[in-house]
C-alpha positions as CSV (number, residue, x, y, z in Angstrom):
1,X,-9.7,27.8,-9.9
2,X,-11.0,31.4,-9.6
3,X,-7.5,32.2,-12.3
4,X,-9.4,29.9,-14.8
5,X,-12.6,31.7,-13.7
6,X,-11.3,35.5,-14.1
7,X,-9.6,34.4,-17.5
8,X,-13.4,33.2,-18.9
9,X,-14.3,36.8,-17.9
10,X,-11.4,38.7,-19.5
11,X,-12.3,36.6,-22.7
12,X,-16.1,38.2,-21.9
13,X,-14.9,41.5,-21.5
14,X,-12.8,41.2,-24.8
15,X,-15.6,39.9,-26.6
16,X,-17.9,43.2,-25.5
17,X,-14.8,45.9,-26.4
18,X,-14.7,44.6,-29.7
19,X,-18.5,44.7,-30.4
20,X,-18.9,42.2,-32.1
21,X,-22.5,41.5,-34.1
22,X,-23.9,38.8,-32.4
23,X,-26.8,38.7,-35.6
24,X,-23.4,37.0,-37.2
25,X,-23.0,33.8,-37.2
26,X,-19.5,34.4,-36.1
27,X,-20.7,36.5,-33.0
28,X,-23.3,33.8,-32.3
29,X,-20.6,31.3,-32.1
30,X,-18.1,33.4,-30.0
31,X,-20.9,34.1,-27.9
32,X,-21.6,30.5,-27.4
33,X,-18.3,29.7,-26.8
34,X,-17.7,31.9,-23.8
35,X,-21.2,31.1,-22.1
36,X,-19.6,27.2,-22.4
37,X,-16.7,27.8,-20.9
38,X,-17.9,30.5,-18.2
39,X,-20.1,27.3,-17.7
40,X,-17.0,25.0,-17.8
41,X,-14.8,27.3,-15.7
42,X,-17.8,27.1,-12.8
43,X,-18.1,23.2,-12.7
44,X,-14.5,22.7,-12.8
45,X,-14.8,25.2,-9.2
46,X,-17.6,23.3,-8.4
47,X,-15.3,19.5,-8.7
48,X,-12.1,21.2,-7.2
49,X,-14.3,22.7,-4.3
50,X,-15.4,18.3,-3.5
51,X,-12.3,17.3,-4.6
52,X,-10.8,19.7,-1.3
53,X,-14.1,18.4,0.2
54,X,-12.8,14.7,-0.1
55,X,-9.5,15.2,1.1
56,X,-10.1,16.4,3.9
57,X,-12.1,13.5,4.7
58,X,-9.5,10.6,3.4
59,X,-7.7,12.8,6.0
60,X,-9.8,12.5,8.7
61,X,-10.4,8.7,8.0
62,X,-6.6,8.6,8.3
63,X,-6.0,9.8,11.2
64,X,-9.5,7.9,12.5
65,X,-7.9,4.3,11.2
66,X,-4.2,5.2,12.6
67,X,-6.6,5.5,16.1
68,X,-7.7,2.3,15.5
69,X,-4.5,0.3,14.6
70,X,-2.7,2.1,17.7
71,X,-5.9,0.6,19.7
72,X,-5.8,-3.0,17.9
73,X,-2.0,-3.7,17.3
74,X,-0.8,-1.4,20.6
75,X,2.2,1.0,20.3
76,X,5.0,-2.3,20.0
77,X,3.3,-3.5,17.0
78,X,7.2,-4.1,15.5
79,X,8.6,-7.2,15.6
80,X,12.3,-8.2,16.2
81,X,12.4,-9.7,12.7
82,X,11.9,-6.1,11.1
83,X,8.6,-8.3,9.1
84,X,10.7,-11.0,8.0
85,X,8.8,-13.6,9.0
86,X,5.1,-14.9,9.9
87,X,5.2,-14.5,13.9
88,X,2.7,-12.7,15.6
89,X,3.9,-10.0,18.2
90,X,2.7,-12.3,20.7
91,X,4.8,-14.9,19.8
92,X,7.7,-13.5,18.1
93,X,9.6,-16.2,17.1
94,X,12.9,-14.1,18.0
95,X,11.7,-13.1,21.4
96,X,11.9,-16.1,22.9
97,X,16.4,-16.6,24.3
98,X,15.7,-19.9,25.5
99,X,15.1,-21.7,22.5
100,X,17.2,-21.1,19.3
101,X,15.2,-20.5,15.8
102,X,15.9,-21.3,12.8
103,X,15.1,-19.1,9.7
104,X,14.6,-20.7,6.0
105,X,12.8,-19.1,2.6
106,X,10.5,-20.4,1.3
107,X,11.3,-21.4,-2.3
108,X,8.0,-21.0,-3.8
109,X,7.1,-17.6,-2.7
110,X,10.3,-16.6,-1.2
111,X,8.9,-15.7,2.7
112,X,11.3,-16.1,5.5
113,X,9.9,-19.1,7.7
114,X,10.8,-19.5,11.4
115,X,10.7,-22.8,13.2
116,X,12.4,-24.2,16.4
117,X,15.8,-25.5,16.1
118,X,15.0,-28.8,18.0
119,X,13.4,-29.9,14.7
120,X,16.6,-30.7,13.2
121,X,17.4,-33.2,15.7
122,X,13.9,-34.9,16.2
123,X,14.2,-38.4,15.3
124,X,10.4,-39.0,13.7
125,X,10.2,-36.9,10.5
126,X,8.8,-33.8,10.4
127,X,8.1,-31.1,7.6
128,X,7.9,-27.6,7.8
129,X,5.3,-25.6,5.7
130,X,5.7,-22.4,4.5
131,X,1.9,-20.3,6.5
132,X,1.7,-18.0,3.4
133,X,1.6,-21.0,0.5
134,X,1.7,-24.2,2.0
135,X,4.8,-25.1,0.1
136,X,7.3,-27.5,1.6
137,X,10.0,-25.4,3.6
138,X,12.3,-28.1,5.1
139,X,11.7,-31.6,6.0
140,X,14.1,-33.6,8.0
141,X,13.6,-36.8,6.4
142,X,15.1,-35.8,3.5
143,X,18.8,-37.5,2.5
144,X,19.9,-33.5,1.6
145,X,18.4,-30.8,3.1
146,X,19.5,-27.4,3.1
147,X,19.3,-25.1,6.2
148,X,21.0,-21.2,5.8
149,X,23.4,-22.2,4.0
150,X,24.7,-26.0,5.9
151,X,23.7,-29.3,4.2
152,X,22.5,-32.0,7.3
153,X,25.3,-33.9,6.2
154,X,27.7,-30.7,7.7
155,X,25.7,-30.6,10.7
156,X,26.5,-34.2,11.8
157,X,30.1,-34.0,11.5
């Protein structure tokens, strides 16, 4: 900001080598004009001087929260489903080998939902809501249900 600063001046100095007569109304209004913006030019230093002020600080509060979530979340704060899904790291619902998953979208606000495979099977009926919208994700009471890509229909034969 010190360019716009040094340019206010040369407009001064300019101003003073062409003598004008500031009894004119014309050299009381140049006059005026160059004490504005010398006054302009030094706020505008003054907001870019905070403004440097502020980011450094959003900076700092950066680097402070990153602390934080490092502390909170831990270093493996990724799950296997690349965010995919609602599972907590805890309980990834990928982590687990022993038990097979089963991922569907929801069709209401299009999140991928994970449940257990052994709900396809169960014999009392059970529905599946989506944790983001409470929409219905699968149900398997339903005479057609649809699970990535297989009807229930192809699953029994």
């Amino acid at each position: 900001m010190s360019e716009l600063k040094e340019k206010v001046v040369f407009l001064q100095g300019l101003a003073q080598g062409m003598e004008l007569d500031e009894a004119t109304k014309e050299g009381k209004l140049l006059k005026s004009i160059l004490e504005v913006l010398a006054d302009m030019a030094d706020e505008v230093a003054d907001l870019s001087a905070d403004l440097d002020e502020i980011y450094d600080y959003v900076d700092e509060l950066d680097e402070d929260l990153a602390e934080v979530e490092e502390e909170v979340y831990g270093e493996d704060d990724d799950c296997c489903c690349d965010g995919d899904c609602d599972c907590d790291d805890d309980d990834c619902c990928c982590d687990d080998e022993d038990e097979d998953y089963v991922e569907v979208t929801c069709p209401n606000c299009h999140e991928t939902v994970c449940f257990s495979s052994d709900i396809l099977e169960a014999d009392e009926p059970i529905e599946v809501v989506c944790p983001v919208c409470d929409a219905a994700v699968f149900s398997n009471d339903a005479e057609y249900v649809e699970v990535e890509g297989e009807t229930k229909e192809d699953e029994e034969k």
